[in-house]
C-alpha positions, 0 to 999 in steps of 0.5 A, a space after each residue: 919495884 920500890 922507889 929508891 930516889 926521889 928527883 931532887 933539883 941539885 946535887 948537894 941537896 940530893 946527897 943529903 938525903 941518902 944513906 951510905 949505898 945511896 951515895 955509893 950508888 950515886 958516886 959510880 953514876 957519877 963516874 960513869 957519867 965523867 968517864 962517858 963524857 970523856 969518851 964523847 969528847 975523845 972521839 970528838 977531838 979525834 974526828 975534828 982533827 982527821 975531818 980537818 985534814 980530810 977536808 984540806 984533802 977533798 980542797 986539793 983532790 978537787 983542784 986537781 980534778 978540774 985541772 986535770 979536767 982542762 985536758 981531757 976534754 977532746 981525749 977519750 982516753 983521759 975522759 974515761 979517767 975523769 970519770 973515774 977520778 969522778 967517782 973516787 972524788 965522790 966516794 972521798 966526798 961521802 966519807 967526809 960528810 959521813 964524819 961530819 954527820 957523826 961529828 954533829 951527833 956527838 956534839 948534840 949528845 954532850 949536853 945530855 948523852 943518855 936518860 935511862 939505863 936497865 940492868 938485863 940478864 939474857 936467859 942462859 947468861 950469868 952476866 947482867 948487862 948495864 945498857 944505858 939509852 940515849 937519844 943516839 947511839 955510841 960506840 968504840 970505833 975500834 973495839 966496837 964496844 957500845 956504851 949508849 944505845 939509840 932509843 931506837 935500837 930494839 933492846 930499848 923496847 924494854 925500858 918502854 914497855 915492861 917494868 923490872 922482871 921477865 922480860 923480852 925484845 924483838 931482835 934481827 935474830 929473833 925474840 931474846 928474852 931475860 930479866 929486868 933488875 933495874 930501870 933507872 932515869 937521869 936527868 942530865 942537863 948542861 952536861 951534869 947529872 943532876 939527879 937519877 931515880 929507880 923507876 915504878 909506875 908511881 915515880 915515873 908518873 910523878 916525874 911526868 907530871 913534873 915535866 908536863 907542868 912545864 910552860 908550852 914551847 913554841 916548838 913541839 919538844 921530843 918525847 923520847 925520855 917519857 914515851 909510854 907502853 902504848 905510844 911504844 907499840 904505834 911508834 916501832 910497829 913495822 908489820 902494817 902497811 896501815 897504822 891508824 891511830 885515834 888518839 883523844 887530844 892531848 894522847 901525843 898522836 902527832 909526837 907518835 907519829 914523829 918518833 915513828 918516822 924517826 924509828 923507821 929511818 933509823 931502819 933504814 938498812 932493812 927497810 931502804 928508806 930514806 927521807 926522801 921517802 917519807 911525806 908529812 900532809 900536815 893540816 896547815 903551815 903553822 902546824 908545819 913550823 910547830 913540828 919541823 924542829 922534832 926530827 933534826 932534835 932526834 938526828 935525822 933529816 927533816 921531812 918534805 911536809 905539805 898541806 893536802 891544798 899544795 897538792 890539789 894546787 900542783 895538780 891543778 896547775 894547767 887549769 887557769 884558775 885560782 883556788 880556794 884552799 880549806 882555811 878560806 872555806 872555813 872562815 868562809 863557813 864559820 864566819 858567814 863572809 860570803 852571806 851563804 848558808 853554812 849548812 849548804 856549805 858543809 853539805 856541798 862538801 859532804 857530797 863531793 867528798 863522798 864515795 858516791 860522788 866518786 862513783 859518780 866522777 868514775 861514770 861521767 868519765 866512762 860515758 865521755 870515754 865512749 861517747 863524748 869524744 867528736 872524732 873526725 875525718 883527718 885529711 892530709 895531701 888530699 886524702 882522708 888518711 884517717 877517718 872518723 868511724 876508723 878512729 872510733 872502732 879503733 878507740 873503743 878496742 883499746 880496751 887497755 887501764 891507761 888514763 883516758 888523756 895518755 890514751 888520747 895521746 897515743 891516738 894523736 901520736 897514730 894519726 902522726 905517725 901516718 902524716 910523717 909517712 907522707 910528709 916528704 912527698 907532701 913537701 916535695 909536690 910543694 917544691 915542685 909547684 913552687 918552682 914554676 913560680 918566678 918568684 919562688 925560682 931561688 927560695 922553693 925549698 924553703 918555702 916548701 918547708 915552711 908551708 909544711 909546717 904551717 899546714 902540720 900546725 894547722 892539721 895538729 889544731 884539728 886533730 887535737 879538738 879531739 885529743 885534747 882534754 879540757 878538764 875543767 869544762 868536762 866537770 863542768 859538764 857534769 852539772 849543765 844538764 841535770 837530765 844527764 847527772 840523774 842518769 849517771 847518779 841512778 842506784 847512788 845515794 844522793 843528799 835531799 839538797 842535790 838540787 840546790 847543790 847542783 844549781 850552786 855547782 853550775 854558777 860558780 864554776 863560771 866564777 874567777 876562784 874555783 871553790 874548795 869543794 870543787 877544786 878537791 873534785 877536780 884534783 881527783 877528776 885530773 889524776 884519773 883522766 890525765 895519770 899524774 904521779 909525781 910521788 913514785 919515790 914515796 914509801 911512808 905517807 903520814 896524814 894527820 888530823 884525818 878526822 877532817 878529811 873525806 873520803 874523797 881525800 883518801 882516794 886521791 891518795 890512794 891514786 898517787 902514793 901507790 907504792 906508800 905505807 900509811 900512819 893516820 892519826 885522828 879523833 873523832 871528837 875534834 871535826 869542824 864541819 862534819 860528824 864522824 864515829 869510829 867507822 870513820 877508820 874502817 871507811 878509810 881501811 876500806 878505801 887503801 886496801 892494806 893488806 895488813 892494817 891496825 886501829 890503835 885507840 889511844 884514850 889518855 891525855 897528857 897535855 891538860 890538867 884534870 879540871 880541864 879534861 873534866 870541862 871540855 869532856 862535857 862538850 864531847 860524846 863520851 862514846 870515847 872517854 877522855 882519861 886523864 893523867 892526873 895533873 892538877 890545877 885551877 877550874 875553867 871559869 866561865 865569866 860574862 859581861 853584859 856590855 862590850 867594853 866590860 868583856 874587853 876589861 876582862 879579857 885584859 885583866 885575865 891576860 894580866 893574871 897569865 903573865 903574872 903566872 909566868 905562862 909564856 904563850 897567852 892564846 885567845 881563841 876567836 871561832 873566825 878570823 874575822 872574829 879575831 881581827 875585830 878582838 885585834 881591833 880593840 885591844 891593840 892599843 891596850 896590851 902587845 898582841 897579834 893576830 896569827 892567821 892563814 899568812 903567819 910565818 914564824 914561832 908563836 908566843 907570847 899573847 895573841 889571837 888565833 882562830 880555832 880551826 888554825 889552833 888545832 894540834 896546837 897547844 899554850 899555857 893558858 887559852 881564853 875562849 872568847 864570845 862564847 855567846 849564843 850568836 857565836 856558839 849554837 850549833 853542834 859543830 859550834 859545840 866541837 869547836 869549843 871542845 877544840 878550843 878548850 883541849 889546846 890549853 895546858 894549865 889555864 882555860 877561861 871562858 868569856 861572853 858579852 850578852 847571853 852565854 851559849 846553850 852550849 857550855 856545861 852547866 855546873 
């Protein structure tokens, strides 16, 4: 389809350019445009009026609902009619928020009511219908009819997925099929068209690019104007109970994900979800405060989001011991603050984040099940009212897949069971002996009670040394005796370093801070020992960045989101500590056990332009090639200074370059935290810039600081890598932390070294 308008910035200066039917074409846009402004502003005036009324009513019913309430309280009668005044209250209340939804919808739409229309001819129907596509829907209360479609509706797959000619859409009703003879985009802003254009492949990508040249905003924007073919298939697929998506930096995973979510509640009346059914595990709370302004944007509730940490700290909660979470134990590793190895570090991690490891938790807990536990005799009133060998025949039959702790207590509740039988009569023989006592002639009762329940407390203690779990020293167990861990570990796979790693485990489990590697282990020990699940109302789990999870991660949300579906998003190429390939995805298929499932590579860049795609791919494996979208710009520079002050000289020079650009979020990334309070240091009283690490809260902008594992799924107008030396920048995880650091900028990405350049930057 040929190009019809080309996307100018102002009425009048559009109009010049076109010929007569350009300018039909752009007088009946225009009308349009006024007639659905008035149509939204109509309904507007009309819902404010009838919610102001409805909301002086809902005032009165509810006074007179607690008047009549001070009435009812000793009559049954009128207490029947107050539930049911209750529930009408209730139903009045629903309505009233339902209009106020509503209101709040179409003042959202007036500023920018649609952005695309298509022209659809339905096989078998003469007449072509005019569907415009907006970010929600609007319809005529009282005709029904519908003058803006929802992006999500399924008619407006189509404007997505296919150019003008034969086309089709699944519907409720099944596939409908037909012809696209127009596909045109608006650009609407303030509440005026500015301009509109007939769309092909050419026009689209120009107006892309346009958009994409935009400045980075402090908040993830909505895509739902340039959502392209693929995104369109990840974002309304409703067949998998597991969608994964590799997608290279800059391919949009976290905005796919988003709009999915968005689509899927925009299901909801075949689907049953609701936002409360739905959970983010997002990589940190930056990331949180990047993302949470997208789905308010769309129209829908935000989303319970939580870092995969918070978890393992609420499941951990009754072991009485901090933990470190995953930001520390990076700076830890990337900054070498503790003096340890960081390959030790990494390898510590690899294992208990593995599937043997697993296995290996599995059998401790299967051999404590039938021969850790120390029953004992259990005596009441003189008698041995349970034994120890009774106990444990009855242990091993139960033969039931309820979690060890809940079998535990039903043990303690069977023994109970046989104390309450006889408490009575143990109380009595108290009494009775107490009676004979001149001190006790008024008080014998009484004192017979509390001896009951002094002894019941005493005996509960004995009974629970063995139906109480520690958990926490039966972990530790597991490293006190290396006799016993090869034993359980024979057959598995074990690292070369298993010896050192048992020996590290053994003396920092005695430490105040329980460490990452271990409280990850331990979350996974308590769920399967205790049960804990607090995540039953969760259908749709969405992880992102999963290349930096282990397996480990994907069994603890196996164990507690059993009812969920997955969308996981990943690349391969921006792990921090470790080495991942595609059969990363096919682990995690393997351990969630969907029945339906489906990988979606998504190998297009939109964020940086074509010379900063071409560096930063030469840090990577092109095993996935990163394909760019074609946006030009200035070469990454790679600049050196032999001595500190002078690196500090170009470092402020180049921000001084950025600013007079315009670009309004300037990041220097350092490899650590550390690294990036000690550049604070220095140029704090040169320019205005912060440090953002684990503990910032607020909107990022303007120039700061940041290190590069908190940078990930972030992006900025212009990013300086700094102290890319070769003390810094060495290894091959060193070499993927460049990769991250240089794929989060948009336009301008510079490098900068004191001393010698690392071995690791490309060469020209």
């Amino acid at each position: 389809m040929k190009t019809r308008y080309l996307a100018l910035t102002a009425r009048e200066e559009y109009i010049k350019f076109m010929d007569h039917n350009h300018h039909a074409d752009w007088n009946m846009e225009n009308e349009h445009f006024s007639h659905i402004v008035t149509r939204i502003k109509r309904q507007l005036a009309s819902l404010e009026a009838k919610n102001q009324k409805d909301e002086a009513a809902l005032i009165d019913s509810r006074k007179d609902m607690w008047d009549h309430a001070a009435h009812s309280s000793e009559d049954f009668d009128q207490a029947i009619e107050m539930v049911q005044y209750w529930q009408a209250l209730a139903t009045q209340t629903s309505a009233y928020e339902a209009q106020s939804d509503k209101i709040r919808a179409l003042k959202k739409m007036l500023p920018a009511p649609y952005f695309a229309r298509i022209d659809f001819t339905r096989d078998g129907d003469d007449q072509t219908r005019k569907i415009y596509i907006g970010r929600s829907g609007l319809v005529d209360d009282k005709t029904q009819e519908r003058y803006i479609y929802d992006w999500r509706a399924p008619i407006a797959s189509l404007f997505y997925r296919l150019q003008a000619g034969k086309a089709f859409y699944e519907a409720p009703t099944g596939t409908i099929s037909g012809t696209v003879s127009l596909k045109r985009q608006y650009e609407i802003k303030d509440g005026k068209l500015e301009f509109f254009f007939d769309s092909d492949v050419e026009i689209v990508d120009r107006f892309l690019r346009r958009l994409l040249s935009r400045n980075a905003s402090s908040q993830m924007r909505t895509i739902v104007e340039t959502i392209q073919h693929d995104q369109d298939l990840a974002i309304r697929d409703i067949e998998n109970d597991l969608l994964l998506v590799q997608g290279v930096a800059g391919s949009g995973k976290t905005s796919i994900a988003l709009h999915r979510v968005a689509f899927l509640l925009y299901q909801e009346v075949t689907s049953k979800l609701k936002a409360n059914n739905i959970l983010i595990l997002s990589p940190n709370h930056i990331f949180e405060q990047y993302i949470a302004h997208v789905l308010p944007e769309l129209g829908e509730e935000n989303i319970t989001s939580v870092v995969f940490d918070e978890i393992c700290t609420t499941v951990l909660e009754s072991i009485d011991r901090p933990m470190q979470i995953r930001n520390e134990w990076l700076e830890q590793v990337l900054s070498g603050s503790d003096n340890s190895d960081p390959g030790e570090a990494r390898s510590r991690l690899q294992f208990k984040g593995s599937k043997a490891f697993v296995s290996l938790l599995h059998r401790h807990i299967q051999h404590f099940t039938y021969h850790g536990i120390g029953f004992s005799d259990i005596h009441y009133d003189g008698k041995c009212i349970a034994s120890a060998k009774r106990l444990k025949t009855r242990w091993i039959k139960d033969q039931s897949a309820k979690p060890l702790a809940v079998k535990l207590e039903h043990l303690e509740e069977f023994i109970l069971q046989k104390v309450r039988k006889l408490r009575q009569e143990r109380i009595r023989k108290q009494e009775a002996i107490l009676n004979e006592n001149p001190d006790h002639i008024f008080d014998a009762r009484e004192q017979a009670r509390l001896l009951s329940i002094n002894e019941s407390t005493l005996l509960l203690a004995e009974i629970r040394k063995f139906t109480t779990l520690n958990i926490l020293e039966l972990y530790k167990s597991l490293f006190q005796n290396k006799d016993y861990f090869y034993g359980l570990a024979s057959g598995l796979e074990l690292p070369g370093d298993i010896e050192r790693i048992i020996d590290h485990t053994a003396e920092n489990l005695v430490r105040e801070q329980l460490p990452y590697d271990d409280a990850l282990a331990l979350t996974y020990f308590s769920i399967c020992l205790t049960g804990y699940s607090p995540y039953n109302d969760i259908r749709q789990i969405v992880i992102d960045e999963a290349q930096d999870y282990y397996p480990l991660h994907f069994e603890i949300c196996k164990l507690l989101f059993k009812q969920a579906r997955y969308t996981i998003l990943g690349d391969i190429n921006q792990t921090i500590e470790k080495e991942e390939s595609l059969a990363w995805y096919h682990q995690i298929q393997d351990i969630l056990q969907k029945e339906n499932s489906v990988l979606l590579a998504m190998n297009k860049s939109f964020r940086s332009t074509d010379e900063i795609i071409q560096f930063s791919s030469r840090l990577i494996d092109t095993a996935i090639p990163v394909e760019s979208f074609g946006r030009s710009g200035d070469v990454p520079g790679i600049y050196g200074a032999e001595y500190f002050p002078q690196g500090i000289e170009l470092l402020q020079k180049e921000i001084a370059v950025c600013k007079e650009q315009g670009y309004q979020s300037i990041a220097l990334i350092c490899k650590s935290e550390k690294d990036a309070y000690a550049l604070w240091g220095h140029l704090r009283d040169r320019i205005p810039v912060q440090v953002i690490d684990k503990n910032h809260s607020g909107v990022i902008k303007d120039t700061f600081i940041i290190p590069v594992y908190m940078a990930k799924g972030l992006e900025f107008d212009a990013v300086l890598i700094c102290d890319v030396d070769d003390t810094h920048y060495k290894t091959a995880a060193d070499k993927k932390l460049l990769y991250i650091g240089c794929t989060r900028a948009l336009h301008r990405l510079n490098l900068f070294y004191t001393g010698t350049i690392s071995s690791l930057l490309p060469r020209s």
